[in-house]
C-alpha positions in Angstrom: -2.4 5.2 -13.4 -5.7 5.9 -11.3 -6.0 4.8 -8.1 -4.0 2.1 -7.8 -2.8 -0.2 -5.0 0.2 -0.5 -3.7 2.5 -2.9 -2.5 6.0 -1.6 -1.3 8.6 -2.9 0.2 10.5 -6.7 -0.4 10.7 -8.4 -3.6 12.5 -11.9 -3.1 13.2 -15.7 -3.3 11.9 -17.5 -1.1 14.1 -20.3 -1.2 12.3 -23.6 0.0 13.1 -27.1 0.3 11.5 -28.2 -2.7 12.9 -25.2 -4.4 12.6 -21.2 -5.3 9.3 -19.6 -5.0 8.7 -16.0 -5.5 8.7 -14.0 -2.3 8.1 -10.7 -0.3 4.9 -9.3 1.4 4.2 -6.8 -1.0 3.9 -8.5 -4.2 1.6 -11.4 -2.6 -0.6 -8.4 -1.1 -0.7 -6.5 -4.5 -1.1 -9.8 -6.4 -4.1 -11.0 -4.2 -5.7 -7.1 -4.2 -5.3 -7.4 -8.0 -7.7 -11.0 -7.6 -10.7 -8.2 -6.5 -11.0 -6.6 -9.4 -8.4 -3.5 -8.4 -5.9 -1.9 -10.2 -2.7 -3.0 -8.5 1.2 -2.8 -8.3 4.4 -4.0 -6.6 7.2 -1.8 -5.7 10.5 -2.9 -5.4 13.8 -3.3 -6.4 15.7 -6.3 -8.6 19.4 -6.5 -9.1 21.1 -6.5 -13.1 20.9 -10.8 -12.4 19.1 -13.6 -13.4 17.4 -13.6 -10.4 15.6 -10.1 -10.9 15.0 -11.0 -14.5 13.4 -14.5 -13.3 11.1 -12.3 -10.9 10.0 -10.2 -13.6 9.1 -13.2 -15.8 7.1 -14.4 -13.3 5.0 -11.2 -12.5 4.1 -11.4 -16.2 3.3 -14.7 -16.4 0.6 -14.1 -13.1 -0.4 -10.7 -15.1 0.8 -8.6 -11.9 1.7 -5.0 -12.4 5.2 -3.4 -11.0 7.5 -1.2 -10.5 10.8 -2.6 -10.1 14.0 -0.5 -11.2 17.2 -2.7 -11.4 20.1 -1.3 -8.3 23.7 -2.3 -7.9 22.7 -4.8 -5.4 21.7 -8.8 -6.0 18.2 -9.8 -5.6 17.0 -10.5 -2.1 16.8 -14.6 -1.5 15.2 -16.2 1.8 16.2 -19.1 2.9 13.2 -21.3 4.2 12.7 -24.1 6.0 9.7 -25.3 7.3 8.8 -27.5 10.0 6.2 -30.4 10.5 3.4 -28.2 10.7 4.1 -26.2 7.7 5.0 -23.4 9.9 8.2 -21.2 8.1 11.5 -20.5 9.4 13.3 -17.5 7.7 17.0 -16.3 6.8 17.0 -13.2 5.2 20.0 -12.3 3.3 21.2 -8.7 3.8 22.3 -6.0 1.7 20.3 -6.7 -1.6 18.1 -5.0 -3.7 15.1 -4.7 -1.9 17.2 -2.7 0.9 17.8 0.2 -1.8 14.7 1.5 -3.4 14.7 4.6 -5.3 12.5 7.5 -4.8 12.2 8.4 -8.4 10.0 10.5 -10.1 7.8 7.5 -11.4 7.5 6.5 -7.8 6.4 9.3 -6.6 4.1 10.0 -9.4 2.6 6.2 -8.4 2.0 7.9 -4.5 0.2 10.7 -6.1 -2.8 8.5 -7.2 -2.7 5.9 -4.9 -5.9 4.4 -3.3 -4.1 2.3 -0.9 -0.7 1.4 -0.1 0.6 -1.7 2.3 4.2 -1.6 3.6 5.8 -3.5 6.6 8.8 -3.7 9.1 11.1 -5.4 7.0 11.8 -3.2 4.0 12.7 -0.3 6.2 15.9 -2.3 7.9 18.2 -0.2 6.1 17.9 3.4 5.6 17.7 4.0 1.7 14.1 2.0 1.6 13.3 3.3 4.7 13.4 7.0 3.5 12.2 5.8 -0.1 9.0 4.6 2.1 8.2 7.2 4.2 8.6 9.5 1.0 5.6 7.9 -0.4 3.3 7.2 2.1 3.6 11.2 2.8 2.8 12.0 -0.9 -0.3 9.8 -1.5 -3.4 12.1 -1.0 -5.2 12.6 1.8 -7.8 9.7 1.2 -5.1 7.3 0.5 -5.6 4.0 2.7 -2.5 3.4 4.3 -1.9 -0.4 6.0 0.8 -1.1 7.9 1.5 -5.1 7.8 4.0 -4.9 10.6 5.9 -8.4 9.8 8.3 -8.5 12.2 11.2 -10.3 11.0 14.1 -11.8 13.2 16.2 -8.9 14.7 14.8 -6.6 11.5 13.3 -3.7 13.5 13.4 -1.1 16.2 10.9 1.1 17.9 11.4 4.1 15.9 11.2 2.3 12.6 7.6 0.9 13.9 6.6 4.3 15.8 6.9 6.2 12.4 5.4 3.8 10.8 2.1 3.7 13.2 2.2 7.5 12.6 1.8 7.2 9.4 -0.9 4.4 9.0 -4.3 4.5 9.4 -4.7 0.1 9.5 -2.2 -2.0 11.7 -1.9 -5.4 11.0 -0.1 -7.5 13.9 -0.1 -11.1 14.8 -0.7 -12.2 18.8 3.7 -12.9 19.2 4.4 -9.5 17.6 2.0 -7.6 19.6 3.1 -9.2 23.4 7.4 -7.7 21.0 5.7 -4.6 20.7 4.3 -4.8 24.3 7.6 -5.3 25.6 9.4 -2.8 23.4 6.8 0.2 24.4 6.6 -0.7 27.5 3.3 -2.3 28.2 3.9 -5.6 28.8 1.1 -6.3 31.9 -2.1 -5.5 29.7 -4.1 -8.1 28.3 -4.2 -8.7 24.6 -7.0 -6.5 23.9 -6.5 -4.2 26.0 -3.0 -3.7 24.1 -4.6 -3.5 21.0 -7.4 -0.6 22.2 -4.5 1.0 23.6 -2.7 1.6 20.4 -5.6 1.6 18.7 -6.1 5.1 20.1 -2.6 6.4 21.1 -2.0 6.5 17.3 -5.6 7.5 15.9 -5.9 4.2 13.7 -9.1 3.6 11.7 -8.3 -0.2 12.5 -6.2 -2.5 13.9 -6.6 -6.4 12.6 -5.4 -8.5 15.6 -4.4 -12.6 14.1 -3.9 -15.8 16.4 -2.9 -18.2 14.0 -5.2 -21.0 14.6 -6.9 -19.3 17.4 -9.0 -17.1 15.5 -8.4 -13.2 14.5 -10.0 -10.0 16.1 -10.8 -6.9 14.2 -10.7 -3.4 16.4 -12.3 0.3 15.3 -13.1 3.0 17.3 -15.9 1.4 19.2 -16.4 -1.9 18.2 -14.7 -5.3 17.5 -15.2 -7.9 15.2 -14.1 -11.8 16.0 -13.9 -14.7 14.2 -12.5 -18.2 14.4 -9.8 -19.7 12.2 -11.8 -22.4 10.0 -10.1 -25.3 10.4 -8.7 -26.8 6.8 -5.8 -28.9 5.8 -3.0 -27.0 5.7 -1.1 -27.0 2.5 1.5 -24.6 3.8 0.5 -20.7 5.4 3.1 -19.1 3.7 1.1 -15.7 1.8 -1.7 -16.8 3.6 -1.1 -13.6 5.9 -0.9 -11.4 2.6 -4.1 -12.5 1.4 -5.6 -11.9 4.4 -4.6 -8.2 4.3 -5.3 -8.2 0.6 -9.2 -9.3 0.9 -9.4 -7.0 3.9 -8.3 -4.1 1.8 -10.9 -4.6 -0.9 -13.5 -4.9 1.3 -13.6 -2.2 2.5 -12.6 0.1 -0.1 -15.8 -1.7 -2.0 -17.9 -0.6 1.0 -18.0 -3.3 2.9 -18.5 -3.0 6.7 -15.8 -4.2 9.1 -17.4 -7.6 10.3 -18.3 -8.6 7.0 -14.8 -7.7 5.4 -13.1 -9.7 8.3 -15.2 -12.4 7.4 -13.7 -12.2 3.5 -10.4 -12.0 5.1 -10.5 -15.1 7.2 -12.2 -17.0 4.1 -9.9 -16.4 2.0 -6.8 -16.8 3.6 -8.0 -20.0 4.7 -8.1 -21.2 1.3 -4.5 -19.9 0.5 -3.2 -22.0 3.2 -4.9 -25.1 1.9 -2.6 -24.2 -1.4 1.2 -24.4 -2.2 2.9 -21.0 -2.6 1.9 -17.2 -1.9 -0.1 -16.7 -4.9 -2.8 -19.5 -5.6 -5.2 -18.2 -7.9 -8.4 -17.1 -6.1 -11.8 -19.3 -6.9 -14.7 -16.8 -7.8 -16.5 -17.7 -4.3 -14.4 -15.4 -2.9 -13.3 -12.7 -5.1 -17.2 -12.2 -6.4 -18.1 -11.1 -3.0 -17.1 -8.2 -3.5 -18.6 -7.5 -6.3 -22.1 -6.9 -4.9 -20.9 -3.4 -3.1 
């Protein structure tokens, strides 16, 4: 257990037309990390169900690393439906097992040598994973990279939930709909898009904050300087992950050394391929993954 990264928070079903297919933010970002070479995990929590044992079956058959203790509680399912354009609709189910995630010692030992941890909105909707959370993000050391996917999910947030959560990051991730939500909700709903994001780029001291558009491109913002690039345009499969991957490619680049502009660039590449692919977790062709490799 040295330096590994992290992905914490939902562990589900995504439950689509065509059937199940394994869910949750965390595990596609710790799944596509692990495609880069890095040691990875997903933190979560299963129910004592078939469900939770199918999950587990499945992270072993994709050779993805996790931390997952069983909870009184059934195994989180989505249901999904998806419209012309591929685009998802989501109904989350509540009170699962994703909602209670133990701090344990074994969790907490994971925070100690953790290289970089991503976590959204949606995990902390109820209190026990919200704690659990905030818990490890404050014992990973100093140097830890902390990303903060903020995945707004239906009525599955609040201001304080996001406010501690900028705190505590030091990269936002925020799509162009969330950001004009979290305009509204901090009260700066006349500014300009960028202007919104230099704004909370500095009130909370980020590092970065990765700005996406869907097919209208995606901005990068650091103290100083911005990064844009265009969506490519592909044949979309369905996008569902391809958000995860994007924050997943992102991360490696730049703990591998890369500058901003040119780990931006790995992040739009890659989740462009993802979205030309059914599911969350596609496997990764070396054109992408080896370009790391060189820093």
């Amino acid at each position: 257990m040295n330096q590994v990264i992290v992905g914490l928070g939902e562990a589900l079903w995504d439950v689509l037309p065509e059937g199940r297919k394994i869910g949750g933010a965390p595990a596609n970002f710790a799944y596509h990390a692990g495609q880069f070479g890095l040691e990875t995990l997903a933190v979560s929590a299963l129910g004592n169900d078939a469900l939770g044992d199918e999950i587990v079956e499945k992270f072993d058959a994709r050779g993805l690393k996790y931390l997952l203790p069983r909870v009184p509680f059934p195994t989180g399912t989505v249901q999904v439906t998806l419209d012309a354009q591929g685009v998802p609709t989501y109904e989350i189910k509540e009170g699962v097992a994703w909602d209670n995630i133990p701090f344990t010692p074994e969790l907490e030992n994971v925070a100690r040598h953790c290289r970089a941890v991503c976590w959204g909105s949606l995990a902390q909707r109820n209190r026990v994973s919200r704690k659990t959370i905030h818990r490890f993000l404050d014992a990973t050391p100093k140097d830890c990279l902390k990303i903060f996917d903020i995945n707004l999910r239906q009525t599955f947030y609040n201001e304080e939930v996001i406010r501690e959560s900028l705190k505590r990051c030091d990269i936002l991730k925020i799509n162009d709909e969330e950001l004009v939500t979290i305009g509204r909700l901090f009260g700066y709903p006349g500014l300009d898009m960028t202007n919104k994001c230099w704004l909370i780029l500095g009130k909370y001291n980020l590092d970065v904050l990765v700005l996406t558009c869907g097919v209208n491109g995606s901005y990068v913002f650091s103290p100083g300087a911005m990064s844009y690039i265009d969506t490519p345009k592909v044949d979309v499969a369905d996008t569902v992950g391809a958000g995860d991957s994007f924050t997943a490619s992102l991360c490696a680049g730049l703990l591998s050394g890369m500058p901003i502009a040119e780990a931006h660039r790995l992040a739009v590449d890659t989740s462009a391929y993802v979205c030309t692919q059914k599911g969350a977790m596609p496997h990764l062709p070396a054109e992408f993954t080896s370009r790391i490799m060189g820093h």
